[in-house]
N, C-alpha and C positions, 0 to 999 in steps of 0.2 A: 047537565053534568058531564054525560060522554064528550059532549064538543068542548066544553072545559077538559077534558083527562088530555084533548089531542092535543093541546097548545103546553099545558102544565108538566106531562110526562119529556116531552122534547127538551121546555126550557132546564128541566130538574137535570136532565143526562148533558146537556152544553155547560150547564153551571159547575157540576160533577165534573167536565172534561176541563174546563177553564182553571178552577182550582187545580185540579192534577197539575195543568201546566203554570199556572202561575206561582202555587206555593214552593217548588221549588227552587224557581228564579228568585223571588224576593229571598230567599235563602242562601244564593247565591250573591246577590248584592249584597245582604243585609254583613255577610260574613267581612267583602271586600271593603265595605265602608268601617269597618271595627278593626282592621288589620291597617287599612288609612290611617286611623285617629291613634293607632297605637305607633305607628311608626313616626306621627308626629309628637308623640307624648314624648317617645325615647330621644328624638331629636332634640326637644325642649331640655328634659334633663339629661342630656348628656352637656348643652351648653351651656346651661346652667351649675354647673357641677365641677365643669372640668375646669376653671380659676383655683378653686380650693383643690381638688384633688391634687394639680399640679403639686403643690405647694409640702402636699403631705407626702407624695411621691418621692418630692424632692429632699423631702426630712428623713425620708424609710422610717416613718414611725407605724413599725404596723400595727401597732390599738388602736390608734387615733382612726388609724384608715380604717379599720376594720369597726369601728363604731360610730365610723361616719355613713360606712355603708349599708348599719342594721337602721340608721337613724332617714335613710331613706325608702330603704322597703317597709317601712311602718304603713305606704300606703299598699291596700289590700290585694289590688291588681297586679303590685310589680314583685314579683316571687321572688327571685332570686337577681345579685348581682355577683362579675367574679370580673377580674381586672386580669387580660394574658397581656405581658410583656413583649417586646421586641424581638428577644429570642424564640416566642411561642411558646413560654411556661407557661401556666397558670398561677401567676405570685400572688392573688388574694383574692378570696373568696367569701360570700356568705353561707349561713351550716346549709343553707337549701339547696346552694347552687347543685345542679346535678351533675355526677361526671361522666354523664355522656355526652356531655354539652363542649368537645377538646379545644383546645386553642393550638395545636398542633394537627402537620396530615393534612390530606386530599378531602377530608369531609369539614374541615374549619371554616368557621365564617368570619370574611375578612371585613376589616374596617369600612363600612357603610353602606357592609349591606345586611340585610334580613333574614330567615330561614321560620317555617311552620314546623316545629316537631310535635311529634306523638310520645309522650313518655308514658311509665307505669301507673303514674297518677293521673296524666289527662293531657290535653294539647297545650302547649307552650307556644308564645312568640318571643324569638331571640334575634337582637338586634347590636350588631357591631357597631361602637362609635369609637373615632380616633381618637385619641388624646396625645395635644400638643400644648406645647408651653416652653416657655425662658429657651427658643430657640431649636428646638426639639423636639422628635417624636418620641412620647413614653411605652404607646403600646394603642390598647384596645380594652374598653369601657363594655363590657358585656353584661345587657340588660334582659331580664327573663322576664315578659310578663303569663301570670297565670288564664289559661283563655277561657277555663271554665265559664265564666260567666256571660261570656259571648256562645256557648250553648244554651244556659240558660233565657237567656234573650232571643234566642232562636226558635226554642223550641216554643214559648211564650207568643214568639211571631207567629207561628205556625198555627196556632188554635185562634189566634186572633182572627188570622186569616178565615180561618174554617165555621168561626162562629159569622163572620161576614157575609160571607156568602150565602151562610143558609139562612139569617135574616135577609138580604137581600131575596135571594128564593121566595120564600116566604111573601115577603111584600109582594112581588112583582106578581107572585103568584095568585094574590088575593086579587091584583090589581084585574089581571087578568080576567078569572072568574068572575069580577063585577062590569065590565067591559062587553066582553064576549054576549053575557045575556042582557046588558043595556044595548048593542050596538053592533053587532056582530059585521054587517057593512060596511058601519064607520072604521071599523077597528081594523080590517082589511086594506078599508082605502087609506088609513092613514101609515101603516104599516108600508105598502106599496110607496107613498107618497115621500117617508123616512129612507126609503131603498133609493128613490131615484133622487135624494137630495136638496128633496124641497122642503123635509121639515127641519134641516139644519139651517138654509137657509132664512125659512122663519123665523127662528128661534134667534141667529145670533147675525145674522145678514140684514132683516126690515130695519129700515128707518122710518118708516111711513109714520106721520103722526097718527098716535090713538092704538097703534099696533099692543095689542096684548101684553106678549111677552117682550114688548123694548126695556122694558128698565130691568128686567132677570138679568136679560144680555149685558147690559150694560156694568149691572154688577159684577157678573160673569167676567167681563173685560178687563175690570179693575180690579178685581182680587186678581188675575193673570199677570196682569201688571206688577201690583205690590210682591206677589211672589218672586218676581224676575229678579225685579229691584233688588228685596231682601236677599237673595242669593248673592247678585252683583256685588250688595255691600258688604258681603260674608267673606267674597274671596279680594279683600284690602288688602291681604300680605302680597299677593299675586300681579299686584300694579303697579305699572312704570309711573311714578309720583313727577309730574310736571305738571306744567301752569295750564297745559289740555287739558288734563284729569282734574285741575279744580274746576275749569268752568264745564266740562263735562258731567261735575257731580250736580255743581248747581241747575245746572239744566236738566239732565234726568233727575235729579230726587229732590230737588227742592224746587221744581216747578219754576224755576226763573233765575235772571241773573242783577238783581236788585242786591249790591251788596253794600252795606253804611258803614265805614269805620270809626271807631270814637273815640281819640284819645289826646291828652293832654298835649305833648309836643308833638306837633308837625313834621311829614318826612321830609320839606324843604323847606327852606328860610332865606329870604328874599331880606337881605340888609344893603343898606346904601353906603359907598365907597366913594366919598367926593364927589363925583357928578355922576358915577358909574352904580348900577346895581347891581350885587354880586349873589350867587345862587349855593348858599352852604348845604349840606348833609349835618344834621346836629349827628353827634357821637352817644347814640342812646340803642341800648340792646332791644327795646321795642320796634324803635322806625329798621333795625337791621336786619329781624325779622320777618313785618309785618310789610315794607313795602314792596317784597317781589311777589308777594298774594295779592297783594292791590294791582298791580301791572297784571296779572293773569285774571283778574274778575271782574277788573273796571267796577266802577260803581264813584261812590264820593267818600272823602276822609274828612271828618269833622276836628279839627285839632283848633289851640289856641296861634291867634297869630301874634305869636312876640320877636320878628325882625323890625327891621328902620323901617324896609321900605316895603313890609308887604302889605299895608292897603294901597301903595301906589298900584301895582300891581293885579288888583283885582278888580271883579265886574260889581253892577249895579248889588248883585245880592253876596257878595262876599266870597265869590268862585275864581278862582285861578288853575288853568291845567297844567296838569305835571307828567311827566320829568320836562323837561326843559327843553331840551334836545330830540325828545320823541314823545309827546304828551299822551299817554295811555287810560289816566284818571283824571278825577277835580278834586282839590282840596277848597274844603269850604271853613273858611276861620272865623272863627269865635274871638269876640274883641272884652278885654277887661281892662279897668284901672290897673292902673298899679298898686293902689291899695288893696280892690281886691286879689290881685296877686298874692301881695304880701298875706294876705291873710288867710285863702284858698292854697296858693302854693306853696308859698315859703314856710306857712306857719301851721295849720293845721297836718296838710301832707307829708311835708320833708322836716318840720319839727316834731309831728305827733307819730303818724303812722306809721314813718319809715323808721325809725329806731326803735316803735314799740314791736314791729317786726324781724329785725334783725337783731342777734343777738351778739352788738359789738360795744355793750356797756358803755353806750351813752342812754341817755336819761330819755325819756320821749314827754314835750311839752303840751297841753293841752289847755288853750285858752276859748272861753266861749262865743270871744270877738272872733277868732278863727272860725269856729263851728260854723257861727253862722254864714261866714262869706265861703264858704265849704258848702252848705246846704244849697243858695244862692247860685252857686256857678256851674254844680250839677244841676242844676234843675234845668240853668241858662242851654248847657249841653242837649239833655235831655229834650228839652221845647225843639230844638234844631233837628236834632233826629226823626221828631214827629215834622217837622214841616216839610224836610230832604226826602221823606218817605213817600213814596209815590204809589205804592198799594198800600192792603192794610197786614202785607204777611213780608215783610222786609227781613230779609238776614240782618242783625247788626251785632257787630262783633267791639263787647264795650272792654277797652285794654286800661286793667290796673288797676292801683290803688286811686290814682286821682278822683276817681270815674264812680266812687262804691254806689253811690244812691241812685245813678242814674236806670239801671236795671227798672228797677220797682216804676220808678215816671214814667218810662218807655210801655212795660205791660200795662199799668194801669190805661194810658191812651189806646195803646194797640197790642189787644187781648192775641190778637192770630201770632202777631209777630215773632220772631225766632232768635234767641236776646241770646248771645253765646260771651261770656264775658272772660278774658282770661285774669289772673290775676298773676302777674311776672314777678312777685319777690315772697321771700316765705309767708306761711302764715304760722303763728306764732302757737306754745299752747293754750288750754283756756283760760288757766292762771294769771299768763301775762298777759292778754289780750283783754283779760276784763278788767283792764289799768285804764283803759277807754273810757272816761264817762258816759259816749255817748254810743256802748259798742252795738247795744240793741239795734237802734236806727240805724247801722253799718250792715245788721248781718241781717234783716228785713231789705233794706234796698239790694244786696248779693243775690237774694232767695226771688228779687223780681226775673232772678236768669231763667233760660229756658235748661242749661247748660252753663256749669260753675268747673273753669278749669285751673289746672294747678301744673307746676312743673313734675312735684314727684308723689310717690303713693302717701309720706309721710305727713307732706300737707294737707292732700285729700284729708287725712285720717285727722291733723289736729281742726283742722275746719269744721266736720262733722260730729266730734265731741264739742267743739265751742258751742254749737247750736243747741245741740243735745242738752246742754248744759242750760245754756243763756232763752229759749224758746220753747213753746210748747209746739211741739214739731211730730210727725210721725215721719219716723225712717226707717229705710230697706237697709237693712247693714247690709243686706249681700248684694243688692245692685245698686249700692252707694246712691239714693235716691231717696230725698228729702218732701215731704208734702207739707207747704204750710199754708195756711187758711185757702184753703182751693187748688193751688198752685202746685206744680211738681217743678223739683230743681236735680237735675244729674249734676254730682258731682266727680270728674272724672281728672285723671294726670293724663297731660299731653306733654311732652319734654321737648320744647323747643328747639330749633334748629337754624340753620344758614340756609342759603338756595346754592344748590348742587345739581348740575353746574353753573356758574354762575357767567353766562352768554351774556351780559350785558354790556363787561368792562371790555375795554379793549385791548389787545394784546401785551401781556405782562410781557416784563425783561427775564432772561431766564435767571437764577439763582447764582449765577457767577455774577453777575452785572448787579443784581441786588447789594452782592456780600460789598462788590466794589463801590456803589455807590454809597451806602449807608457809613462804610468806612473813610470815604473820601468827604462827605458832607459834615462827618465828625471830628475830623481830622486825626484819624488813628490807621494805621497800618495795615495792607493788605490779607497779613499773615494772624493780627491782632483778632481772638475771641470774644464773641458779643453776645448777650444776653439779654432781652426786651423784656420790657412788660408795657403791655396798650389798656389803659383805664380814664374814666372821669375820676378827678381828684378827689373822690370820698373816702371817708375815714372805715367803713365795711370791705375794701379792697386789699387791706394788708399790705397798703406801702410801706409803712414806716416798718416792718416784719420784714420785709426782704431785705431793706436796705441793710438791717442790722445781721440778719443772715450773709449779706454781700461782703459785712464787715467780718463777720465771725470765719469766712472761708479764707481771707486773708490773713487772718489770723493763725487758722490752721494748716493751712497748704501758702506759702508765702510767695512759692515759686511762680504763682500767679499774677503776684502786683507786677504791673508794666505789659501785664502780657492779656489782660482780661478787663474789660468795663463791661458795665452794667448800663444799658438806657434806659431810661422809664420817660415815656410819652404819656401824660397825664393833664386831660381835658378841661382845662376851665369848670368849675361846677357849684351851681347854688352860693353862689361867695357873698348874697346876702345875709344868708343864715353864719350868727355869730362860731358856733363848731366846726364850719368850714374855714371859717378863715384861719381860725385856729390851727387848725389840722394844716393847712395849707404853709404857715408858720413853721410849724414841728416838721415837715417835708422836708421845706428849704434848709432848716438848720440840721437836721440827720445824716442831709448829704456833701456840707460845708463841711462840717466835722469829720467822716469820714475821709474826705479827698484832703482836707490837712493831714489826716494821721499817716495816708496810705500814698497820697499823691505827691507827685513832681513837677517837675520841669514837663510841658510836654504832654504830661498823661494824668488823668482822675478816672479813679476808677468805677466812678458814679456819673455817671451823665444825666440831668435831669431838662428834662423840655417838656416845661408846663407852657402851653397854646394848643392850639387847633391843629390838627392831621386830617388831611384830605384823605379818603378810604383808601386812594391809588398809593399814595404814601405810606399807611402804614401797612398793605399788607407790600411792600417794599421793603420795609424793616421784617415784616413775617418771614419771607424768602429768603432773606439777607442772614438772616440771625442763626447761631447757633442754639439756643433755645429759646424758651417764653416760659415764663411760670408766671401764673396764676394762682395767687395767696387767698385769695378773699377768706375774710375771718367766719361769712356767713351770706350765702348768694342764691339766691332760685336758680338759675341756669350757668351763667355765665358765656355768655357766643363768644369772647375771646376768645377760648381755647379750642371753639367749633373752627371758627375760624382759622386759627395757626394751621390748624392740622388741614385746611380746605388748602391753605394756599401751599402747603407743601407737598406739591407733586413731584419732588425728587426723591422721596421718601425720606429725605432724612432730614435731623433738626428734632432736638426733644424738647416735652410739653411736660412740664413743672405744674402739678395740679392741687392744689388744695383740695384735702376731701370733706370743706363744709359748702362745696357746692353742687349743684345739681349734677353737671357735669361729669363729676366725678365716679358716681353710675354708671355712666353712660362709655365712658372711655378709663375704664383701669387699666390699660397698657400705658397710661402717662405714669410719671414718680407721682403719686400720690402724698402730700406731706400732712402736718398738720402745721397751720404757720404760726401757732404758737409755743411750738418748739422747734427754737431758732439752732439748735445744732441739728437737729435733722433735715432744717431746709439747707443749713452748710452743706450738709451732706452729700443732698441732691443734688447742690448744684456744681459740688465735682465731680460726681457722677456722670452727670448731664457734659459737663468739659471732657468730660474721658469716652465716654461710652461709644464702642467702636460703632464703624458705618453697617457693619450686619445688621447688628441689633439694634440701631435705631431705625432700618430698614425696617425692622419684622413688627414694632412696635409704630413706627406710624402707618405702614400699610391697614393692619388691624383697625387703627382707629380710622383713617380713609373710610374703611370698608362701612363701620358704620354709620358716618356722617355722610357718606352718601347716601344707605339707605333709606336713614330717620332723618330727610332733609326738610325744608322748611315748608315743602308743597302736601308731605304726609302730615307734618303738624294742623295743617289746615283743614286737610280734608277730613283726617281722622275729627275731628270737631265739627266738619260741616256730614259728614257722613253721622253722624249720633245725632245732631239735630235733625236729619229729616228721619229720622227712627222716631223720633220725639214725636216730631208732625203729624205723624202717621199712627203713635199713640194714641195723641190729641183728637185724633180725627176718629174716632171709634170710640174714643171715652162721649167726645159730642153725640155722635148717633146712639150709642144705646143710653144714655141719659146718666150718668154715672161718672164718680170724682174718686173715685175708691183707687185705691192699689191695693195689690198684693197681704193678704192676711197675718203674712207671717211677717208683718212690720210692726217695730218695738219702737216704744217711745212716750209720751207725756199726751194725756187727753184732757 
């Protein structure tokens, strides 16, 4: 027992000295990381916030203001708000705000920065945010959060702490005392042996086979690892988003650079021109997206080949490399009838799916001869995926509606696999979604994803009541995470984007040479005002809405006819489906009408050029142009307008945005309209001809700002970063034997 007190009284007074020293420090940190997460919280709501405040600022309604601001402190943490002006008053406050907190004087805290106070009631964190808007600085957004509870968390630390160590004690101590009288030798020599560093090396240095402790080590290694990882993927916002960072994700966190893509059109198209073969870019907002991730991951694109000549062009199994001019990838093509076309594409897809999704009052058809050559040609998909797959834990990123059932084919073969599926156009509510005869089998093959993504939070949310609805499902409402029969599917919004910058093309004209060429190729005047819109010719794009806007502006501003056309560059599209040709009809004749009513000799104030635009070309007219609006009556993203705002590096040139699309979120420094009120889109669009070069400076810089940051390299990764979260889920639900989630999941059993 004495030779136990000699060992046990020492470690008890080191353990004794380590808490002294250590409980303070984690008190120290523990304080710094809660002063972090609140200075980000303020940040959030101050930009969050500061659109509408503007607006009410701008009204001087102070109720509104002042009940906007109690309708923010409702959460517990943020105590008080109070709004100082430019002069340094204090113009509004909430009843909490303290008045010692001045917005005038040597002790004021200026716009973005911070301050710790001590008040009567308890420590405060106060954080200055700027507010600017329509041109202007309004003042300083002062946000109070209450810190009490970051003592309570502290002091909670503290005994945690204290109860740690003295279990630790404890243990160690017992360990001790049975050691000591088992071994007292041994326990010396191994002691000695941990001092000169040979029992670390044991422990985490042997490879020798049969070694003890190798597999501790090993897991040792690997939880080291995962933690690293898990941190790395924490600080996303923190990353320069380039074609590095995507195959550097895939290689640290998804163990490999195996990427499959899968979708209906191909990002190039090989058609024959007399003797010649000619190399097209179809004009589709998936390939405009999705092929500068393909050039940065390499891997294979699974797509349909529908050119003249592209099986001249390919190898023994259906590969041909791409781009053309620097081959980075393989496109591997899927061959069908035309029948099955007609009944896979034209009919089940673009007559059922795509209008029972979008909400632009056409009818959506639903034949059972379609179903099945629908069932049939994903599958065809599907079997390709499994054969291109060269392990059994492949990324494959399945794009679209075309695509629905292939998820489910691909996990059924390959269980490890990592099936991230995006879905590009809205999803509808569950109302109109269960007009699908066949919706069940649609949203079972979805549920085969590893990963179900959406452009905004709205779709997430009608998608996950569809199922709710339509399945017997268990789901996380609060990590939007679906379980069905086995299987977990994240459902998450990623908002697509453009590649910024885009190093590919090669040296643009600058914006005087654009304005001159587009004007010269049109045959309209140097001085003459132009206005663009860039779409495939579908009736969801709000052409025939602008047109009649275009009309309605000459109506009310006259002084414009002769001095102002409109182009619409409008892509070939689906022109077997009978509503397109339609639509395509109703086009040509909206804009025949208008140029008799409005045109002359010389000038129409409509220009319409329905064919093919080469990318170079149109973002030619983007530069050239004094604005672009984008009407769509009903759109998942919309990259038009990502795009305008990419190719306008002179900052100016305004962007006419319909807010029924994604987009629209994303950039409200465009006029936001609704394109079915046609005197409003008048409106804009003499606004847009008036609005001086300041403020369409200050208004495209903004939106710059953010399509640089949310560019199309972050859209990726943010999806390949949550699938290997998944993986790694996966991989610990396998080891401890268990399919479960989370308890607090609500749903149908």
């Amino acid at each position: 027992m004495r030779l136990s007190l000699r060992f046990i009284l020492p470690l008890a007074l080191a353990l004794a000295g380590l808490a002294y020293a250590v409980i303070p420090l984690v008190d120290t940190l523990t304080l710094k990381w809660f002063v972090r997460d609140i200075e980000i919280r303020s940040n959030l709501i101050g930009r969050m916030v500061e659109s509408p405040l503007v607006d009410l600022l701008a009204a001087e309604s102070k109720t509104k203001l002042l009940n906007y601001f109690h309708r923010i402190i409702q959460d517990e943490r943020l105590f008080a708000i109070g709004f100082c002006d430019r002069e340094g008053r204090l113009a509004y406050k909430t009843l909490t705000y303290p008045d010692s907190i001045p917005c005038d004087g040597t002790s004021t805290i200026k716009a973005g920065e911070t301050a710790l106070l001590r008040l009567t009631h308890g420590d405060v964190h106060v954080s200055a945010v700027g507010v600017e808007g329509n041109g202007r600085v309004w003042g300083r957004l002062m946000l109070v959060h209450d810190m009490s509870w970051v003592q309570r968390r502290s002091n909670d630390t503290k005994w945690y702490l204290f109860y740690l160590f003295a279990i630790i004690g404890a243990v160690i101590s017992l360990v001790t005392v049975l050691v000591a009288h088992l071994s007292w030798r041994g326990w010396v020599a191994g002691v000695r042996a941990m001092l000169r560093g040979e029992g670390l090396v044991a422990l985490i240095g042997d490879q020798r086979p049969g070694a003890d402790l190798h597999p501790v080590a090993q897991d040792l290694r690997a939880l080291i690892h995962d933690l690293e990882a898990d941190k790395r993927m924490r600080d996303e916002s923190q990353m320069s988003w380039t074609p590095a960072t995507l195959k550097r994700i895939l290689h640290d966190h998804l163990a490999g650079d195996e990427v499959l893509i899968v979708s209906n059109r191909e990002p190039y198209i090989h058609n024959r021109n007399g003797q010649h073969i000619e190399v097209q870019v179809p004009a589709s907002g998936v390939v405009t997206a999705l092929e500068p991730v393909m050039r940065a991951c390499s891997g294979v694109w699974i797509a349909h080949g529908s050119g003249t000549a592209d099986r001249d062009v390919v190898d023994m199994r259906g590969h041909v490399r791409v781009p053309p001019d620097n081959p980075a990838y393989e496109i591997r093509r899927i061959w069908m009838s035309s029948e099955e076309e007609d009944g896979y594409y034209y009919g089940f897809a673009n007559e059922g799916l795509w209008p029972l999704c979008h909400l632009a009052h056409v009818r959506p058809v639903f034949r059972s001869s379609n179903w099945q050559q629908y069932k049939e040609i994903n599958e065809r998909f599907a079997l390709t995926v499994i054969e291109e797959a060269k392990t059994d834990n492949p990324v494959v990123l399945v794009q679209d509606y075309h695509l629905a059932l292939v998820p489910k084919i691909v996990r059924d073969h390959l269980p490890h696999a990592t099936i991230i599926t995006f879905w590009h156009i809205p999803w509808p509510n569950p109302e109109r979604y269960a007009i699908c005869p066949w919706y069940r089998e649609i949203l079972e093959g979805l549920l085969g994803s590893s990963i179900l993504g959406f452009h905004t939070r709205f779709h997430c949310s009608n998608f996950i009541n569809t199922v709710d609805r339509s399945l017997e499902t268990r789901i996380d409402w609060d990590s939007s995470m679906i379980s069905y029969q086995g299987k977990l599917t994240a459902v998450n919004h990623y908002p697509i984007s453009i590649a910024w910058p885009n190093r590919e093309r090669s040296p643009l004209p600058s914006e005087s040479e654009c304005r001159t060429r587009i004007r010269t190729i049109n045959g309209l005047p140097y001085a003459h005002r132009v206005g663009v819109g860039v779409e495939r010719l579908d009736y969801t794009k709000g052409i025939l809405e602008r047109f009649l806007a275009v009309e309605r502006l000459l109506e009310l501003q006259p002084e414009w006819i002769g001095r102002f056309s409109f182009l619409q560059i409008a892509a070939p599209s689906r022109s077997k489906i009978n509503e397109y040709r339609e639509f395509k009809q109703q086009v040509i004749a909206l804009a025949e009408r208008i140029n008799r009513r409005f045109g002359r000799e010389g000038y129409q104030p409509i220009l319409l050029r329905i064919e093919h635009h080469e990318p170079q070309d149109v973002i030619t007219y983007y530069r050239g142009a004094d604005f672009c609006i984008v009407s769509s009556l009903h759109d998942g993203m919309n990259l038009v307008a990502k795009e305008f705002v990419a190719a306008r590096d002179d900052e100016q040139g305004v962007l006419i945005l319909s807010q029924f699309t994604g987009a629209a979120t994303e950039l409200p420094e465009a006029l936001l309209v609704n394109p079915y009120n046609i005197d409003q889109c008048a409106a804009a669009l003499h606004l847009a001809l008036t609005m001086p070069p300041t403020e369409q400076r200050a208004r495209m810089r903004s939106m710059r700002g953010i399509v640089q940051e949310f560019n199309i390299y972050r859209w990726a990764g943010r999806m390949l970063m949550d699938a290997a979260r998944m993986r790694q889920r996966a991989r610990i639900i396998r080891q401890t034997g268990t399919g479960e989630i989370r308890t607090s999941m609500k749903g149908h059993e």
